[in-house]
TORZADO-165806 format. One record per residue (C-alpha): residue in three letters; x, y, z. Coordinates in pm, whole numbers, padded with zeros to 5 digits, always signed. Layout:
residues N
ALAXYZ...
end
This chain:
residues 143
UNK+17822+06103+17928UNK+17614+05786+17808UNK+17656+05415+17864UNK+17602+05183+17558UNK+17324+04934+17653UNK+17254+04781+17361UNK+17362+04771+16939UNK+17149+04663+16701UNK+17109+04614+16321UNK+16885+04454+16081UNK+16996+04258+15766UNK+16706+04408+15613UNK+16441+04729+15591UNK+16090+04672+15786UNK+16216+04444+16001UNK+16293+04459+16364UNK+16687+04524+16468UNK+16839+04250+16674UNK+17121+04393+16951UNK+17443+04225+16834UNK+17659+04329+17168UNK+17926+04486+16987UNK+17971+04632+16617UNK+18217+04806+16371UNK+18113+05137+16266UNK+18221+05235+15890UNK+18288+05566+15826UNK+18040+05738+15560UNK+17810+05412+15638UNK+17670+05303+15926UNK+17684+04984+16107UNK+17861+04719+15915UNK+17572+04456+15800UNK+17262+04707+15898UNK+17024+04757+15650UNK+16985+05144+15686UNK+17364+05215+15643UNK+17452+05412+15351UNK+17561+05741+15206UNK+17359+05954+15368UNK+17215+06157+15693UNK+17055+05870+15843UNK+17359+05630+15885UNK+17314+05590+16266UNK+17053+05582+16506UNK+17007+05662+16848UNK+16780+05667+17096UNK+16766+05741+17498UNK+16713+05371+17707UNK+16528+05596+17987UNK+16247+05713+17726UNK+16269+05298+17633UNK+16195+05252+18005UNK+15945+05500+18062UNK+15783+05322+17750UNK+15769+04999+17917UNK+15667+05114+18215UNK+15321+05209+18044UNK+15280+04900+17907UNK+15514+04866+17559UNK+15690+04608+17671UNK+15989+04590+17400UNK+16292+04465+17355UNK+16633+04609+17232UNK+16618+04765+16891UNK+16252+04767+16854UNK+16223+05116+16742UNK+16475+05087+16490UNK+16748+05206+16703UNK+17106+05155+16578UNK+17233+05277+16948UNK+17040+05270+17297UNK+17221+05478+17527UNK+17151+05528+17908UNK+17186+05888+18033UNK+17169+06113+17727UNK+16824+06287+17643UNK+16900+06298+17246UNK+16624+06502+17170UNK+16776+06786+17356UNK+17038+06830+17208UNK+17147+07058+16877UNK+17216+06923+16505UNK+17604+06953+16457UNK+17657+06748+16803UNK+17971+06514+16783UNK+17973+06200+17016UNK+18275+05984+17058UNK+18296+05645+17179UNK+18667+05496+17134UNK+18767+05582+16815UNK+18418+05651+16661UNK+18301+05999+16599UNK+17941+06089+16516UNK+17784+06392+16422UNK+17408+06453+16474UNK+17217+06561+16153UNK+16850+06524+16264UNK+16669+06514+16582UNK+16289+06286+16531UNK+16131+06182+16209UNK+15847+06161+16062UNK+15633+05853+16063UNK+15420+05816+15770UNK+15270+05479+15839UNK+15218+05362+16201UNK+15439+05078+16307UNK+15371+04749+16454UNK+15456+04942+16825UNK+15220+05177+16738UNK+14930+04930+16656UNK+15036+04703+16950UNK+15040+04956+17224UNK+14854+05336+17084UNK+15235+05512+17103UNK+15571+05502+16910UNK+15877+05721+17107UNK+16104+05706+16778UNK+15950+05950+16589UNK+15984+06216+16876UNK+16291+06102+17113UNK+16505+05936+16842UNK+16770+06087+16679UNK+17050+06042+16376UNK+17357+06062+16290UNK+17640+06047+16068UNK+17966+05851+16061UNK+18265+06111+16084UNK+18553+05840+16209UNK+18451+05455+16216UNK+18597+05176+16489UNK+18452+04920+16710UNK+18211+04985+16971UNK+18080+04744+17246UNK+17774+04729+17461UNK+17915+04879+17808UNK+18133+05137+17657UNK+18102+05555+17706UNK+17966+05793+17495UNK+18067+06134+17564UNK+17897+06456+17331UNK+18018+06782+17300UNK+17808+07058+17118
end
């Protein structure tokens, strides 16, 4: 089980998310007002606030949502875990659909401090069942 520590969305692509405390998630979306919601595999993403530590304690220094992370979650290692993973957090259901991504361009992380963790710890997720979420709330996966 994972606590929520921080939700974030951007109002548009290529630009850094902002953590907004709490959200509604919309089934076959995303997070309502986020820029990368949509119809497809990619509607949420989520990423592991010890690897965002570990970061910081080389040196990144960065703030909530600077890797593009929908979700930052303390206690889960995403990158562990299978595709076809369902979390739940109240009455939202997510199912995994790709651990990491590619990076074709380096981002502004990567040309600030030599290293970007989204690529290899981050991971994504669809919308199954939407709801509210809140920073502070559980989120419990089963494989």
């Amino acid at each position: 089980m994972g606590k929520i520590i921080a939700i974030c969305i951007s109002e548009k692509r290529g630009t850094a998310k902002k953590n907004i405390g709490e959200c509604n998630i919309i089934e076959g979306f995303g997070l309502e007002n986020d820029a990368h919601g949509g119809n497809w595999h990619r509607q949420v993403s989520l990423l592991s606030y010890n690897r965002v530590l570990d970061f910081n304690a080389k040196g990144g220094d960065v703030e909530d949502g600077a890797f593009g992370e929908n979700i930052l979650v303390e206690g889960i290692d995403f990158k562990t875990l299978p595709i076809g993973t369902i979390f739940k957090c109240n009455d939202v259901v997510l199912e995994l659909t790709q651990v990491g991504k590619e990076c074709h361009a380096h981002c502004e992380i990567y040309k600030r401090v030599g290293d970007c963790i989204m690529p290899r710890e981050g991971v994504f997720a669809r919308v199954i069942h939407g709801g509210k979420i809140k920073v502070g709330d559980d989120l419990v996966c089963s494989k």
